[in-house]
ZAMARGU-4260 file (C-alpha; in steps of 0.2 Angstrom, whole numbers, plus 5000, padded with zeros to 4 digits):
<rodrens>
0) 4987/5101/4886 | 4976/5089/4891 | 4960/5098/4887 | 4948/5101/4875 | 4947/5119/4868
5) 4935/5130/4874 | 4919/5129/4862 | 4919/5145/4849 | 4901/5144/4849 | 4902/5152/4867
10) 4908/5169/4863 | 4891/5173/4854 | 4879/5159/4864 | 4864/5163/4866 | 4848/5154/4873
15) 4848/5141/4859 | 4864/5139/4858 | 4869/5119/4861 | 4874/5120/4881 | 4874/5103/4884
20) 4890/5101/4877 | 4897/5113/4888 | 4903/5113/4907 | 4901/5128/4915 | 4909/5133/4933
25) 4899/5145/4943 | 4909/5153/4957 | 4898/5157/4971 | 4884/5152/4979 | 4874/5167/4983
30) 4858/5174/4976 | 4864/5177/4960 | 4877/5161/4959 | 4861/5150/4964 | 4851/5156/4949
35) 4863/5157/4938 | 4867/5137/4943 | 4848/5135/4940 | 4846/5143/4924 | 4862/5134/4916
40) 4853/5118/4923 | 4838/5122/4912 | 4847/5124/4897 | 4854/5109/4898 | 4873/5112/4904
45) 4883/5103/4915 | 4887/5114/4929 | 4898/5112/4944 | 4896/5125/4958 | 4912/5132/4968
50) 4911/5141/4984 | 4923/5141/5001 | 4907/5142/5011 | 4899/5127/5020 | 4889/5138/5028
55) 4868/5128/5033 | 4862/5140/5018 | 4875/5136/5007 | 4873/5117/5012 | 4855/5117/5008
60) 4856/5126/4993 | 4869/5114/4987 | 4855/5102/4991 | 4845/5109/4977 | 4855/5111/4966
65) 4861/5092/4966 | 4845/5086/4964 | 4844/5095/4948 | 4861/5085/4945 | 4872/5099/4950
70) 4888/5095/4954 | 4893/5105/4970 | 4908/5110/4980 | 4910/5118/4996 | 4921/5120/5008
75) 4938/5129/5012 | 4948/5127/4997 | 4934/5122/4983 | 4938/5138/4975 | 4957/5136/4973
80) 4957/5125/4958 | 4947/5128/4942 | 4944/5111/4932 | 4953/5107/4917 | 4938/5103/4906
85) 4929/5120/4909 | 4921/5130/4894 | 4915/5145/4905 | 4915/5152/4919 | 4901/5163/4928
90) 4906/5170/4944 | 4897/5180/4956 | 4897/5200/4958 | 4912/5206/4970 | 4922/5193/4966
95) 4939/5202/4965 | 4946/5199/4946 | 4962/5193/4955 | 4954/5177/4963 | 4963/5160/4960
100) 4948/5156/4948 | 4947/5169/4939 | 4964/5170/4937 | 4966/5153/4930 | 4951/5156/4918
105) 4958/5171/4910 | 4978/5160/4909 | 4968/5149/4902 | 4958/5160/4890 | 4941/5154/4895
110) 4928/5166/4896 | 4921/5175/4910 | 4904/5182/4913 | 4891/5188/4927 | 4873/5181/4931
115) 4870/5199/4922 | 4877/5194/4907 | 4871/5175/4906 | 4854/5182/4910 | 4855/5196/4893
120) 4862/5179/4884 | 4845/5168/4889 | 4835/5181/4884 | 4841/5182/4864 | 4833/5178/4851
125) 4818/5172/4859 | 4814/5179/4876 | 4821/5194/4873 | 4812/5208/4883 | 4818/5226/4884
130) 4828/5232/4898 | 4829/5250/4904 | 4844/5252/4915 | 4850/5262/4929 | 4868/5262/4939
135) 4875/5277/4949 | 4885/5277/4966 | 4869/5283/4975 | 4850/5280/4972 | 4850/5265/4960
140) 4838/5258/4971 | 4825/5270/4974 | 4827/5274/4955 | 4822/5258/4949 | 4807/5258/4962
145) 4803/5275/4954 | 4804/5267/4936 | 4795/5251/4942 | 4778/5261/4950 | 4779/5275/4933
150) 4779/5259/4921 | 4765/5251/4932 | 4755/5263/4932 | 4757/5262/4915 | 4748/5245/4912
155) 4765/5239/4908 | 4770/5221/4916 | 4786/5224/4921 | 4798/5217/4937 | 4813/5227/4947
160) 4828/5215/4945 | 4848/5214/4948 | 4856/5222/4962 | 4837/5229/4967 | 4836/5210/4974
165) 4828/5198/4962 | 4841/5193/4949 | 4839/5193/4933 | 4839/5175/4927 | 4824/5174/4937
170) 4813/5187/4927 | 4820/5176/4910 | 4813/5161/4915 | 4798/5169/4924 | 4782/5160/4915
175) 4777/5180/4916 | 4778/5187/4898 | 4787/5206/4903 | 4782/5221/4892 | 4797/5228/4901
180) 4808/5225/4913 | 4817/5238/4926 | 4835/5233/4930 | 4847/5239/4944 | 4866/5235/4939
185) 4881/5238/4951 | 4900/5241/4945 | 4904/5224/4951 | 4889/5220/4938 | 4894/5228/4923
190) 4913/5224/4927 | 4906/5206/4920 | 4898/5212/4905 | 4904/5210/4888 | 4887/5211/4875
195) 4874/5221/4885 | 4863/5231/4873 | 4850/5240/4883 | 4834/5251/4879 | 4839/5265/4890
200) 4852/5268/4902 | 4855/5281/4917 | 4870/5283/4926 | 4865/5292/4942 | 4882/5301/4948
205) 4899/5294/4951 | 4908/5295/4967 | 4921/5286/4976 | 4913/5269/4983 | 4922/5254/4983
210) 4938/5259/4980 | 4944/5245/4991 | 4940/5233/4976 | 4946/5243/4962 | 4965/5243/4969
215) 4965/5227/4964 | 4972/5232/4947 | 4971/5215/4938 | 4957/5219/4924 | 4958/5235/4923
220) 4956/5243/4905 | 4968/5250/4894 | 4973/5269/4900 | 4965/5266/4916 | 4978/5272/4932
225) 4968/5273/4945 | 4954/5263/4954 | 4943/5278/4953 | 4944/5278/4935 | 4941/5260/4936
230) 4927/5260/4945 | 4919/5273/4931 | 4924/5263/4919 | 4914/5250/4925 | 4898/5261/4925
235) 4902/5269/4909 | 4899/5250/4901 | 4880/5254/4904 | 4879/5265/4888 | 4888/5254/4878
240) 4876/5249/4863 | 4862/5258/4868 | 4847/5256/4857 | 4837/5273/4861 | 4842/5286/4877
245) 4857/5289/4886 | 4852/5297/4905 | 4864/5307/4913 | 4864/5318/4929 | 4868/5338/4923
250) 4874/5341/4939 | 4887/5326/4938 | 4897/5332/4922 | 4909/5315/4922 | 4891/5306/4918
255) 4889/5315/4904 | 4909/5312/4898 | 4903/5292/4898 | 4889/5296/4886 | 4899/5305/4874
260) 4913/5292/4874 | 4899/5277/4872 | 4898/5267/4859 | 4880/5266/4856 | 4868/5260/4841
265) 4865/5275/4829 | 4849/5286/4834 | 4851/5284/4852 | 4850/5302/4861 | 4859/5311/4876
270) 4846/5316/4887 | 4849/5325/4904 | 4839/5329/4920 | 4842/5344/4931 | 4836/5352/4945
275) 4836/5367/4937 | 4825/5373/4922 | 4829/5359/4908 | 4839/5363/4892 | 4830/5355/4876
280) 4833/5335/4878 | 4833/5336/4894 | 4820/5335/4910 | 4821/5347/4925 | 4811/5358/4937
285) 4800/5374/4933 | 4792/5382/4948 | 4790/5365/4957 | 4782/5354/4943 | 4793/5343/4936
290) 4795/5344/4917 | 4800/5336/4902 | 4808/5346/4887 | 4815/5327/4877 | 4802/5315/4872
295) 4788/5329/4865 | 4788/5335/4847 | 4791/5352/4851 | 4805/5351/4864 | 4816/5369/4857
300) 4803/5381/4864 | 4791/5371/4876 | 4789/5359/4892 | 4776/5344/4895 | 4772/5343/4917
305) 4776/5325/4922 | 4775/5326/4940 | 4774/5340/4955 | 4787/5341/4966 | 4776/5337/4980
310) 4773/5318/4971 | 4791/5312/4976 | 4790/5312/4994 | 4803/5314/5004 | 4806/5327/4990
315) 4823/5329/4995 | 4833/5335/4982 | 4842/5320/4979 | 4826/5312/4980 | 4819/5322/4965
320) 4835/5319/4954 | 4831/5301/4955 | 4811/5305/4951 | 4820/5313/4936 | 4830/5302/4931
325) 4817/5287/4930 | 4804/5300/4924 | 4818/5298/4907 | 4817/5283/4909 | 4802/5280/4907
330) 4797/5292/4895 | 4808/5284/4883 | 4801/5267/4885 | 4784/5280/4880 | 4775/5279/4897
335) 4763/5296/4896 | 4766/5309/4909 | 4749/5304/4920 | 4759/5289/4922 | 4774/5296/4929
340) 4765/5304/4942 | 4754/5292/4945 | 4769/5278/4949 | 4777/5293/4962 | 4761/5294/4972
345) 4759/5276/4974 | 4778/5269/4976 | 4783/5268/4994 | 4799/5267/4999 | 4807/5256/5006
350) 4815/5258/5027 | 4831/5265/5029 | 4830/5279/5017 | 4827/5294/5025 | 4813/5288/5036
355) 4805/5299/5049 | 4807/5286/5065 | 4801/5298/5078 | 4800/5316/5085 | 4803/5321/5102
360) 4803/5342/5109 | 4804/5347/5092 | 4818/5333/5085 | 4816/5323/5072 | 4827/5306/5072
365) 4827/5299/5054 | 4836/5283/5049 | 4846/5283/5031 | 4857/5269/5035 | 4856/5265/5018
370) 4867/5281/5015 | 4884/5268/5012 | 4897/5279/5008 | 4900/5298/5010 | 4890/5305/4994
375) 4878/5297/4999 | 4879/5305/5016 | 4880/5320/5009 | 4865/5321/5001 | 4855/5317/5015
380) 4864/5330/5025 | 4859/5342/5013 | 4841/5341/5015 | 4841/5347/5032 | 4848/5362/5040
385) 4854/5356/5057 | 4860/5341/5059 | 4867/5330/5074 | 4876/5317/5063 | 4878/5299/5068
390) 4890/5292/5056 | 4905/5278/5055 | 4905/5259/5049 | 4917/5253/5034 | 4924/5267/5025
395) 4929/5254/5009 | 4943/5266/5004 | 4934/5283/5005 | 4939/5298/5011 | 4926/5311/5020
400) 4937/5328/5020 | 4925/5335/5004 | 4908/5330/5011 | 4915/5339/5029 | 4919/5355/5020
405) 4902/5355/5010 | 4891/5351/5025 | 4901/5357/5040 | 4889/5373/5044 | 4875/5362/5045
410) 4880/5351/5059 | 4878/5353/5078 | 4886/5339/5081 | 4894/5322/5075 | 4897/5306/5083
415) 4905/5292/5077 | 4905/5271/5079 | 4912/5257/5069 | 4927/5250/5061 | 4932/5268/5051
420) 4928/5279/5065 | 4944/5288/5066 | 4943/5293/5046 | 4927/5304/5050 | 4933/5308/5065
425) 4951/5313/5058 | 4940/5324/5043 | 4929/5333/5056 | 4943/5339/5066 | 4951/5346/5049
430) 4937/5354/5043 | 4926/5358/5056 | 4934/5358/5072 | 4923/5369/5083 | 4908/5354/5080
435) 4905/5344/5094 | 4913/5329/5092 | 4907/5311/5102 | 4920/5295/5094 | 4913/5280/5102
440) 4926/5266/5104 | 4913/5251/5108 | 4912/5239/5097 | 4896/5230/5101 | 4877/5235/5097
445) 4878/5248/5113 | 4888/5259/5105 | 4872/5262/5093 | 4862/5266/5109 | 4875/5276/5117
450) 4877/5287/5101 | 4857/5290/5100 | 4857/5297/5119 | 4872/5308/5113 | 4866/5315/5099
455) 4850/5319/5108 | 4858/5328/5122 | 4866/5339/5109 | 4851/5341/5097 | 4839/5355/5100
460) 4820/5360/5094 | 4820/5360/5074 | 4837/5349/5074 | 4838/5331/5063 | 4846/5319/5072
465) 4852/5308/5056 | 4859/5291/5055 | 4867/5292/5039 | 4882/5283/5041 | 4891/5286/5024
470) 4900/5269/5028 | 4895/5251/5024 | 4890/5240/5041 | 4896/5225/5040 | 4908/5226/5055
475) 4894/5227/5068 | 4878/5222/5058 | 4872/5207/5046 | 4866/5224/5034 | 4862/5241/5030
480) 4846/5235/5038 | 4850/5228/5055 | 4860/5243/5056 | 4845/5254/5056 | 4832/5244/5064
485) 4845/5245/5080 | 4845/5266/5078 | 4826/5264/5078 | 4826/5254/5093 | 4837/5265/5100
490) 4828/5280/5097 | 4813/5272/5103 | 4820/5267/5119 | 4824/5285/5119 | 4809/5294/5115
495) 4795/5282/5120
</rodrens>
């Protein structure tokens, strides 16, 4: 064949296996590409770097990465090919499974994994460091804030890593010694997994998001038929060999169908979190005190307070589901209660989540532009009672008809910008025909300003007007970010 065969030590490598007998592709250059690249460089592999970007970061990255005696490639093309002397390949999250690359790895029945993955690898036997983990369609990041300030205030040394920002790898290497580490995982995360075994885990709640990606059917498991199932498939491999608790939303009873058909290590419990009053094993809300009935001795017939409602702040509901969830979290990792409400007093969040920007004759303008796809939105709709809505961006495949017929007697009005206009647009006209209705067919970062004067011609005294555009930005804006520091600009040109 004109190849060596792929090492059989690499199926159960770990940090001291013998890497430099290997060469290991990494597909992508990006934050998580680089420090895979960087952490296979200090085991001793020989890594070559493929991405089809020569963009300046990418070229000076590649300049990094050489001087480590990297081999790099970039360009248009660099990722058509894989080499024939390859032993693994790491690629990048996102990467669609149907990539030439990937393609050829699995043809070739070299092994595939994520920076997630390599990262749980360079931890065993020697580094290793529990992880307590949390994925969900909406909140994952606030979450692992939430988890990150509980075990803090704790005395615990502990980082937020993985999709939260700072990969993983990094934390690994890090000459910090970690009691614990809090760990945000994506689907395109986990859908590169193969031998996580976690803590504790919490799936959030599972919507459609990204349903673009997950038509690409190449990958999917066995009896998967749709990309939706795919796409929970790819969370449900959170739970898989969970050493002690399984987190799952109450309110979200698919996220409770993965823990039962998880394959996790014996001992390992079920525990829930509600808004309601909390079943035993579960944690939940009694007369606005936040309460846990799992992780005390006598959880049949009593509750242990962790937190008042008024600790989570905003303390919209959604907001108080995600204090809940990494209350559990926490709790099973054995942080005591003071702690728990102790990290929610001190965390601050981070813009673009439901942030106050200004208020003007009795308006309130508050960005949530990191509300990226319509459960999202709809979650932040449902903590106000009227609402002018500015919404629109990439719809990645989703469909707004259910939020519309959930939220549609709280909106004023609704205007609409970006690439996916016409999908909201389409659904309010369905659902809620009698709401004003603004689509605005610019393009260009005007159209944000001319929706903010809109909205607040239509708003009146006790109105929200709310940017959460259930939609991802990139067809008018770098991020989330850009996107709602130009509503804030907007607004302020607005209101002085």
């Amino acid at each position: 064949m004109g190849r060596r065969s792929v090492k059989s030590w690499i199926a159960n490598a770990d940090r001291l296996s013998p890497w430099p007998q290997a060469r290991v592709v990494v597909a992508g250059l990006g934050t998580s590409g680089f420090a895979a690249a960087d952490g296979l460089i200090d085991l001793g592999a020989r890594v070559l770097v493929l991405d089809d970007s020569a963009s300046d970061t990418n070229a000076e990255k590649a300049k990094v990465l050489q001087m480590l005696d990297a081999e790099v490639r970039l360009g248009p093309g660099a990722t058509a090919e894989l080499p024939e002397d390859v032993d693994l390949v790491v690629t990048s999250p996102g990467w669609l499974p149907s990539a030439p690359l990937l393609a050829q790895a699995r043809l070739r029945g070299i092994p595939i994994w994520g920076e997630v993955e390599l990262a749980w690898r360079m931890s065993l036997p020697d580094r290793q460091v529990p992880w307590l983990a949390v994925t969900g369609t909406n909140g994952k990041t606030t979450t692992v804030g939430m988890l990150e300030s509980m075990l803090t205030a704790a005395g615990l040394t502990t980082s937020a890593v993985g999709n939260v920002g700072r990969p993983i790898i990094e934390a690994v290497l890090d000459e910090v010694s970690y009691d614990v580490l809090a760990v945000e995982l994506s689907s395109f995360q986990l859908h590169w997994t193969n031998s996580l075994s976690l803590h504790s885990a919490a799936v959030l709640n599972i919507a459609p998001d990204h349903l673009e990606w997950y038509a690409d059917r190449t990958g999917w498991p066995t009896g998967i038929s749709d990309p939706m199932s795919a796409y929970a498939a790819d969370k449900a491999l959170i739970y898989e060999r969970v050493q002690q608790s399984c987190v799952y939303n109450v309110a979200d009873p698919a996220t409770e169908r993965l823990v039962e058909n998880a394959d996790v290590v014996e001992g390992a419990r079920a525990i829930g979190f509600t808004l309601g009053v909390p079943g035993p094993s579960m944690l939940g809300v009694v007369d606005d005190v936040l309460v846990d009935r799992a992780f005390i001795s006598q959880r049949h017939d009593s509750a242990v307070e962790i937190a008042k409602v008024a600790d989570v702040v905003p303390n919209a509901p959604h907001n108080i589901a995600n204090a809940l969830a990494a209350g559990a979290l926490a709790r099973s990792f054995g942080v005591p209660p003071q702690a728990v409400a102790d990290g929610l007093r001190r965390l601050k969040l981070g813009d673009h989540r439901i942030q106050t920007i200004a208020e003007r004759n009795g308006v309130r303008y508050v960005d949530d532009s990191k509300a990226t796809n319509p459960h999202a939105a709809a979650a932040s709709l449902a903590a106000f009672d009227s609402v002018v809505w500015v919404a629109g961006g990439q719809a990645k495949g989703t469909s707004f008809d259910e939020l519309v017929t959930q939220i549609g007697d709280k909106l004023r009005a609704v205007v609409v910008l970006g690439v996916d206009r016409e999908v909201i647009a389409a659904a309010i006209r369905r659902h809620a025909p009698e709401v004003p209705l603004l689509v605005i067919e610019s393009g260009d970062h005007g159209a944000m300003r001319q929706a903010v004067q809109w909205a607040a011609s239509r708003a009146c005294s006790g109105d929200v007007v709310l940017l959460a555009p259930g939609c991802a930005s990139k067809d008018m804006y770098s991020d989330y970010a850009a996107r709602g520091d130009d509503f804030a600009a907007a607004v302020a040109e607005l209101t002085g």
